[in-house]
C-alpha positions in Angstrom: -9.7 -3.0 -30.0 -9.9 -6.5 -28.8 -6.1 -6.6 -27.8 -7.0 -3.7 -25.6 -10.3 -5.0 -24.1 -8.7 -8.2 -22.8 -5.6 -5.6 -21.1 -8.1 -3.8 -19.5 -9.6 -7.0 -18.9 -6.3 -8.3 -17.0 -5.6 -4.8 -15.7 -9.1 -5.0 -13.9 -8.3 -9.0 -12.5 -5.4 -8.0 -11.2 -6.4 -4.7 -9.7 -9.0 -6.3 -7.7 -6.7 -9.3 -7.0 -4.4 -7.3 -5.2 -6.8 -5.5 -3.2 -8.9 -8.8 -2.3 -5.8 -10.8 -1.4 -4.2 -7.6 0.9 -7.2 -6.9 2.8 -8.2 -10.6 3.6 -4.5 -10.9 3.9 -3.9 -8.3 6.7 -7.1 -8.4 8.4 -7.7 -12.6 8.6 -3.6 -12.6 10.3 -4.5 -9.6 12.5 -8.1 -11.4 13.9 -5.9 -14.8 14.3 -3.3 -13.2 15.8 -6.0 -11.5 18.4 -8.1 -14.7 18.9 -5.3 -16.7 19.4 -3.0 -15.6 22.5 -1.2 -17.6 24.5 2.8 -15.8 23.9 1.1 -12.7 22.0 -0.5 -11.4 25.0 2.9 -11.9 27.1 5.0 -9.3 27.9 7.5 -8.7 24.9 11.3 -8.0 25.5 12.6 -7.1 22.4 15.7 -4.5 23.5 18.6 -6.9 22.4 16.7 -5.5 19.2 17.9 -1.9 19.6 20.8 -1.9 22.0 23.1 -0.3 19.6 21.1 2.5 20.0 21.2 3.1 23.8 17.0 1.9 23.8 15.1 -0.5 24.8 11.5 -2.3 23.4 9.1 -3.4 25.5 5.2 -4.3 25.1 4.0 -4.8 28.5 0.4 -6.1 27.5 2.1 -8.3 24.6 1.7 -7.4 20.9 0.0 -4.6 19.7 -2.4 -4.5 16.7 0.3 -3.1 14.3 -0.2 -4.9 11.1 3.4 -6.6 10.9 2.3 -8.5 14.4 0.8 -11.1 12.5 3.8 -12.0 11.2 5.6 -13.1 14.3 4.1 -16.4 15.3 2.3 -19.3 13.9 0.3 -20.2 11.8 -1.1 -16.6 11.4 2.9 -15.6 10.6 2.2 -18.0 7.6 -1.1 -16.3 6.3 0.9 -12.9 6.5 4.1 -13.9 4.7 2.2 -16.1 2.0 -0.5 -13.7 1.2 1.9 -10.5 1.2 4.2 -12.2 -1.2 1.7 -12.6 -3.3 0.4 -8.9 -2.6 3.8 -8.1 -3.8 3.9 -9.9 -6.7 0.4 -8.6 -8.3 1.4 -5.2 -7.0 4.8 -5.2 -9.4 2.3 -6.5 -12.2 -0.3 -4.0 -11.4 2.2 -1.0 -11.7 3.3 -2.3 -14.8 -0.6 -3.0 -16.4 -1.2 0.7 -15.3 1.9 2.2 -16.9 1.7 0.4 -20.0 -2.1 1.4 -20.2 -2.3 4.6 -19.0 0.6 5.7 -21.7 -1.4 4.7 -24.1 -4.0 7.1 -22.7 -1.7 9.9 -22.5 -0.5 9.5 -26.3 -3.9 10.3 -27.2 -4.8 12.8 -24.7 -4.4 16.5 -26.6 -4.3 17.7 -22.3 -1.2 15.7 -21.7 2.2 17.3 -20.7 5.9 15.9 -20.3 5.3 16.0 -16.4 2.1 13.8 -17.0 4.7 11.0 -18.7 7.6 11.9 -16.2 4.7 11.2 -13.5 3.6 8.0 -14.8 7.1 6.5 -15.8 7.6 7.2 -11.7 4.5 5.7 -10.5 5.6 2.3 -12.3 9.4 2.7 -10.5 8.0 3.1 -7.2 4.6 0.8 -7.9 7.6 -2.0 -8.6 9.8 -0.8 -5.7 6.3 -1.1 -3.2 5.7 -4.5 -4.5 8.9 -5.7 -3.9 10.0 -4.4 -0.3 6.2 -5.7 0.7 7.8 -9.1 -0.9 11.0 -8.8 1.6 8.8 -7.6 4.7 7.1 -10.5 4.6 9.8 -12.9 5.4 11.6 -10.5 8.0 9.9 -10.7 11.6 10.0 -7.8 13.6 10.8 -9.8 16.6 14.1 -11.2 15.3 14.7 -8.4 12.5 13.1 -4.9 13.6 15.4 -2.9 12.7 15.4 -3.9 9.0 11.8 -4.5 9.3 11.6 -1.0 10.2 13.6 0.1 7.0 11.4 -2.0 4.9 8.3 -0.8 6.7 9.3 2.7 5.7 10.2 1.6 2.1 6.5 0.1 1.9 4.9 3.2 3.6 6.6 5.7 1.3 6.9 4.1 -2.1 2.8 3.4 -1.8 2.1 6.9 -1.3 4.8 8.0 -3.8 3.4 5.2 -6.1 -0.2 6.9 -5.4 0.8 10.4 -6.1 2.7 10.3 -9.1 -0.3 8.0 -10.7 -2.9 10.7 -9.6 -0.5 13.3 -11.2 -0.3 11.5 -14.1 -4.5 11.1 -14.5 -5.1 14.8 -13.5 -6.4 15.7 -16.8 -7.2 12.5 -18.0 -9.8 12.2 -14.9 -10.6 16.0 -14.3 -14.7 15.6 -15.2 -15.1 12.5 -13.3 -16.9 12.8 -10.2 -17.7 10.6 -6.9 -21.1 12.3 -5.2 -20.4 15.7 -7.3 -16.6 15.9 -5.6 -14.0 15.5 -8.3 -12.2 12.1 -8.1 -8.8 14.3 -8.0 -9.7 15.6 -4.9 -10.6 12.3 -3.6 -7.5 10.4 -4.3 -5.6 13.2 -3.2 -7.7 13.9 -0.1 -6.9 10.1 1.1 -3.2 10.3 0.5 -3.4 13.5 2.3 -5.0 11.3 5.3 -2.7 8.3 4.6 0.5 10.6 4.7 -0.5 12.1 7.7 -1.3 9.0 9.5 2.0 7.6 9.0 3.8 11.0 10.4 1.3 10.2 13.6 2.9 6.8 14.3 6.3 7.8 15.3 4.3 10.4 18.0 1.9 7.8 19.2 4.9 5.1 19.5 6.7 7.8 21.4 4.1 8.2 23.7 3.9 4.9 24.6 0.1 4.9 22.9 0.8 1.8 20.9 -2.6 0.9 19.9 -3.2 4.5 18.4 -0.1 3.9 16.6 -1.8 1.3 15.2 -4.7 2.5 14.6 -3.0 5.3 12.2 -1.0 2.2 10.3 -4.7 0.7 9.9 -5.6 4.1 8.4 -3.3 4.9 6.3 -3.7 1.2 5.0 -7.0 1.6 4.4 -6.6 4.9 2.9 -4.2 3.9 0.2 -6.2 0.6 -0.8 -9.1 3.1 -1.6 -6.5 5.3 -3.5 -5.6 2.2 -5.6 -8.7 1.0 -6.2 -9.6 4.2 -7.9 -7.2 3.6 -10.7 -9.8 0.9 -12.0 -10.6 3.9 -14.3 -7.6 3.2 -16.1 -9.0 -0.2 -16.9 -12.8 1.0 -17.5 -12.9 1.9 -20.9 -10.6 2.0 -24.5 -8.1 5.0 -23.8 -9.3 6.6 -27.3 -9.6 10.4 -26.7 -10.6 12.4 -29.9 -8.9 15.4 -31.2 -10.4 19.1 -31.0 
């Protein structure tokens, strides 16, 4: 009992950890970046960039608000690729605290099934695979790398919400009598990946519209979205998984 108190304990720390450090993380670099200006309102030529591909990148009224813009120049490039490694880190050890607990949880849970197991064995593959191309995307500017940035941006975007989904599917029964204001927590977590998955399939559209800030604004969503996903999984860490038997 005690060895489980102080995981939940840790689970719990670094739950919150992660969530603290990527929102003050992403949000303190943004507002820099903003206040700041000077080259980040200047027009941005960045086709060298893509010239294999017969396009060209420009940004007119200088960077938009995209999250990775904070990580072009100093100092606020240093707040982004500091506090994002760390992100990464405490991600890859979040994925693993919520595994390891939460298969605990199903061993004792008479509900679950070999697709709840299945689920939660793939929410710790892609939890680790989140934490560590967030690691890498931190390091690669998307002035002087975009194209890989792009691939890891995509690697980020997708392992979260697969990360998300197979952790929900792997608590359906576990959590299917908890509630939020009388709505099931299910349908919470699976009404904000719903909302984060199709903000991200809005980006491309906005970006081909030339509406960069809504772009944006659907990365800031979808951001958003998935922290409050995550940081319903501290029921994992609430209580001693003991479930009795019928």
């Amino acid at each position: 009992m005690i060895e489980m108190n102080a995981q939940n304990e840790r689970g719990k720390f670094i739950l919150k950890a992660s969530l603290y450090v990527s929102i003050i993380t992403t949000v303190v670099s943004q507002l820099t970046m903003q206040l700041l200006g000077g080259n980040r309102h200047d027009s941005s030529y960045w086709s060298q960039e893509i010239e294999n591909l017969g396009e060209e990148l420009i940004f007119e009224n200088g960077l938009p608000p995209f999250i990775s813009s904070a990580g072009v120049f100093p100092p606020e490039s240093y707040i982004f690729g500091i506090g994002l490694t760390i992100t990464g880190i405490l991600f890859i050890l979040l994925s693993y605290e919520m595994a390891n607990l939460q298969e605990i949880t199903l061993s004792k849970d008479p509900k679950s099934t070999k697709f709840s197991y299945w689920s939660n064995k793939l929410g710790l593959i892609f939890g680790v695979f989140t934490g560590a191309s967030i690691i890498l995307i931190s390091w690669t500017p998307m002035d002087t790398q975009l194209m890989a940035h792009i691939q890891l941006a995509i690697q980020v975007f997708y392992g979260a919400l697969l990360w998300a989904s197979f952790a929900t599917i792997s608590r359906t029964s576990i959590d299917n009598e908890v509630r939020v204001k009388n709505i099931s927590i299910n349908t919470i977590r699976w009404s904000l990946i719903v909302l984060a998955f199709t903000s991200l399939q809005l980006i491309p559209v906005a970006i081909i519209h030339s509406m960069l800030n809504l772009a944006a604004l659907f990365e800031w969503i979808m951001f958003f979205s998935l922290c409050l996903v995550l940081f319903s999984f501290n029921l994992i860490f609430t209580s001693t998984p003991i479930i009795e038997e019928e």
